[in-house]
C-alpha positions as CSV (number, residue, x, y, z in Angstrom):
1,X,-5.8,-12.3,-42.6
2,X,-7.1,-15.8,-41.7
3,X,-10.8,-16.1,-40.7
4,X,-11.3,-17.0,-37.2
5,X,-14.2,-19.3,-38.3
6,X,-13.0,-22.3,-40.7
7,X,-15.7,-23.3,-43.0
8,X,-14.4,-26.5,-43.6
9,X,-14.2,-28.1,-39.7
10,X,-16.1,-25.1,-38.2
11,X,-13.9,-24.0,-35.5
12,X,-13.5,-20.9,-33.7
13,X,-9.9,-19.7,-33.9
14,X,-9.3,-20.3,-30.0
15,X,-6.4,-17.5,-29.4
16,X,-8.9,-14.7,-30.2
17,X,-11.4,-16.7,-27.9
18,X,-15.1,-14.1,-26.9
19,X,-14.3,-11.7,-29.7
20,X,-13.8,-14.0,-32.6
21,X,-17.4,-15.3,-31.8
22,X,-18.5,-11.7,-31.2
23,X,-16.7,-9.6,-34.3
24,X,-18.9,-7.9,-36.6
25,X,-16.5,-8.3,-39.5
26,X,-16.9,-12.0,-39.1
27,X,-21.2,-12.2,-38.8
28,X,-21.3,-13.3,-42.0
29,X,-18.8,-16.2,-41.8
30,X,-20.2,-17.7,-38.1
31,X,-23.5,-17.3,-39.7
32,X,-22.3,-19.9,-42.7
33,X,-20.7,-21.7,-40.3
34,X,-24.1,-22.3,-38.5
35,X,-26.3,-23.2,-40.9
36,X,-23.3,-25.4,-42.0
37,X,-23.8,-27.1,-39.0
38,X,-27.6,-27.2,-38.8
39,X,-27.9,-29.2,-42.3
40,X,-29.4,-26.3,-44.2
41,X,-31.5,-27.1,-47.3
42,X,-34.3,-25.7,-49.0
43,X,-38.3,-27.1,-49.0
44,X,-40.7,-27.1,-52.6
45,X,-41.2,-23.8,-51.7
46,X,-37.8,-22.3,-51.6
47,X,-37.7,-21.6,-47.9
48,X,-35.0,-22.5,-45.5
49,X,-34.8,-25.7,-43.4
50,X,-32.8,-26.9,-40.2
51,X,-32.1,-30.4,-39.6
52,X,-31.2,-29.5,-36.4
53,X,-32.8,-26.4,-35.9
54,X,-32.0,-26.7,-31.6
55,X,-28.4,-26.0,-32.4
56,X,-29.1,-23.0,-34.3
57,X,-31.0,-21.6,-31.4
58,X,-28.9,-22.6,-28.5
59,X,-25.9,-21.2,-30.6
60,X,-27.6,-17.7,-30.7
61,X,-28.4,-17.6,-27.4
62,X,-24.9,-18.3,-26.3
63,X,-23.6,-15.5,-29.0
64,X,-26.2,-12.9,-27.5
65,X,-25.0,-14.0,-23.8
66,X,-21.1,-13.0,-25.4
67,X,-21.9,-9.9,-26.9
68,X,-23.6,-9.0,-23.6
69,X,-20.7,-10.0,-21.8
70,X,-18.1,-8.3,-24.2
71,X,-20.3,-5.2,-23.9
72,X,-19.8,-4.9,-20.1
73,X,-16.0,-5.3,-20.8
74,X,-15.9,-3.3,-23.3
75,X,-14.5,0.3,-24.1
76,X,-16.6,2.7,-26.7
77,X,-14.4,1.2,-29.5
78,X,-15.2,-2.3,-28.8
79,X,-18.8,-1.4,-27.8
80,X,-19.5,-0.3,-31.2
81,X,-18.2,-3.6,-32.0
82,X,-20.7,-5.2,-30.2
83,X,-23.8,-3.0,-31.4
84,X,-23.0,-3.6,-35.2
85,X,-22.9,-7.4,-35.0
86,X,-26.5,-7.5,-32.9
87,X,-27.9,-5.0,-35.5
């Protein structure tokens, strides 16, 4: 199965639209994705840093605001979903 996040040009797979972005099989891949995006290197002290740290926030904001909306569309299956990617 093909990811619905490409790590090379950082797209979301747009025919699977709110729950590709909200999938908890697929945390780990928007998560690369991000820090991808943000410039992620490391400091003298081996500790992570953002070159555009603003992104990263504003795009977990926006993935909270889908996983609250997905939760109020959601059945108990999907709602499970939704609990296991905000854990």
């Amino acid at each position: 199965m093909d990811s619905p996040v490409s790590h090379r040009s950082l797209e979301l797979n747009s025919d699977r639209g709110l729950n590709a972005a909200t999938d908890a099989a697929d945390f780990d891949a928007i998560k690369r994705a991000i820090e991808r995006l943000c410039v992620t290197s490391y400091d003298s002290s081996c500790r992570k840093r953002f070159e555009k740290p603003s992104i990263r926030l504003k795009i977990g904001h926006a993935l909270i605001k889908c996983t609250r909306l997905k939760r109020k569309q959601a059945n108990e299956a999907a709602e499970k979903d939704v609990d296991q990617f905000l854990a």
